[in-house]
C-alpha positions as CSV (number, residue, x, y, z in Angstrom):
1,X,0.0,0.0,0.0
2,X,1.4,3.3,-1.1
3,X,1.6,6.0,1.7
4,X,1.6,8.5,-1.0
5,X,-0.2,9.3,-3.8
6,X,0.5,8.6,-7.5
7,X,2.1,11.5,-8.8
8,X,-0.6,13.4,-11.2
9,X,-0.9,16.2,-14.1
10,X,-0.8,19.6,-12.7
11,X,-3.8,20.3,-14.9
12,X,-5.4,17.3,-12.9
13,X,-5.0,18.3,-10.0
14,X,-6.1,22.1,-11.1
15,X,-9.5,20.3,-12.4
16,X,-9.8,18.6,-8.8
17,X,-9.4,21.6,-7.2
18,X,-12.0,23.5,-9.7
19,X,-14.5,20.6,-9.5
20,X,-13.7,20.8,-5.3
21,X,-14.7,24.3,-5.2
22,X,-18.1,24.5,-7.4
23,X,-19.5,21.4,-4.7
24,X,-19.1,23.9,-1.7
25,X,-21.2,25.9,-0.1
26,X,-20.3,29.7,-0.8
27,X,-20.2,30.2,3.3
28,X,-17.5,27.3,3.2
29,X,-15.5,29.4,0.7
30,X,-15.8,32.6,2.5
31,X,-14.4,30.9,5.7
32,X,-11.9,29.0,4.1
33,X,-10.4,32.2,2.3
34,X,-10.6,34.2,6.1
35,X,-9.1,31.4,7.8
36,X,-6.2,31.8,5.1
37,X,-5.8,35.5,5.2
38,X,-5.4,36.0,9.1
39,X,-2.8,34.2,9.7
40,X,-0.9,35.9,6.5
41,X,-1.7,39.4,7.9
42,X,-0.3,38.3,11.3
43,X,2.6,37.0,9.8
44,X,3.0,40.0,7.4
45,X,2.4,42.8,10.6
46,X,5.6,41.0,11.9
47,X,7.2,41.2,9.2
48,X,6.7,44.5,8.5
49,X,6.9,45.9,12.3
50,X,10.8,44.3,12.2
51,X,11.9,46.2,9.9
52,X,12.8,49.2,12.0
53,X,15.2,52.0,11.1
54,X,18.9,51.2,12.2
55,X,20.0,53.4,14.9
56,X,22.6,55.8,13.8
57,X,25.8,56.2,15.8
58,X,25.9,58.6,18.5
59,X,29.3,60.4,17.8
60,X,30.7,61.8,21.0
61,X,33.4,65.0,20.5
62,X,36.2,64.7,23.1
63,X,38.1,67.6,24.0
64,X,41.6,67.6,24.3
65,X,43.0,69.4,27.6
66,X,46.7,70.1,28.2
67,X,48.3,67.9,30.1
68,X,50.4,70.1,32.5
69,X,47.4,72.4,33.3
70,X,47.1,73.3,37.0
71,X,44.3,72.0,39.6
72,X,42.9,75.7,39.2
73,X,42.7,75.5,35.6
74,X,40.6,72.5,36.1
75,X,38.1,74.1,39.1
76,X,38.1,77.1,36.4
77,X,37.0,75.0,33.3
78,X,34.9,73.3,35.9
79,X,32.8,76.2,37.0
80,X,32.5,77.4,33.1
81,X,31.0,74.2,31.9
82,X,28.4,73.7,34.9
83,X,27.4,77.4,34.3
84,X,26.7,77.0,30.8
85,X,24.9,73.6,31.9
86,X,22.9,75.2,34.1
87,X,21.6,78.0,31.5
88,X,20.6,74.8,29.3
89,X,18.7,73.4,31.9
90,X,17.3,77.0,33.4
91,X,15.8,77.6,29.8
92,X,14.5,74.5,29.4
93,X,13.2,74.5,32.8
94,X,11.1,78.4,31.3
95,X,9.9,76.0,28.6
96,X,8.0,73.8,30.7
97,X,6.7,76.1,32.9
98,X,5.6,78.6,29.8
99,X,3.9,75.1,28.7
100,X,2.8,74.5,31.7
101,X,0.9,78.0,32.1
102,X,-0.8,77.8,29.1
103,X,-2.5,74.3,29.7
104,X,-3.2,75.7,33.2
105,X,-0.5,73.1,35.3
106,X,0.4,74.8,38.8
């Protein structure tokens, strides 16, 4: 006994499959077509939701310091940088609170 079937014609097997489809119900066919489709949308929104933009490389600008500076050079440079850090933050920190007033947040 042969565990699989004889090898046919594709235009056989496109008959069977035509002669198949006009014996069914046209609610059968309707099913039968959604129960294909969903899983190839689901399979096709994972596809499509991998394919993400690659992340470009953060570049980071070091800044070369001479290497017999003093301590007080340092503490100077120091003090420069945190008070140009702290205007970033203190004008971002106007931003929020101008947004902040016009929505009404206290």
């Amino acid at each position: 006994m042969a565990v699989l079937p004889r090898p046919s014609s594709p235009r056989a097997a496109w008959a069977d499959f035509r002669a198949f489809l006009r014996g069914q119900d046209g609610i059968k066919l309707l099913f039968a077509l959604l129960s294909i489709m969903m899983p190839m949308l689901i399979v096709a929104g994972f596809y499509f939701d991998s394919k993400t933009d690659k992340r470009k490389p953060d570049i980071i600008y070091v800044q070369n310091y001479a290497p017999d500076r003093t301590d007080e050079q340092i503490r100077q440079q120091n003090i420069a940088d945190q008070k140009i850090l702290d205007a970033k933050r203190e004008a971002r920190r106007r931003e929020f609170q101008r947004l902040a007033d016009q929505l009404g947040i206290k």
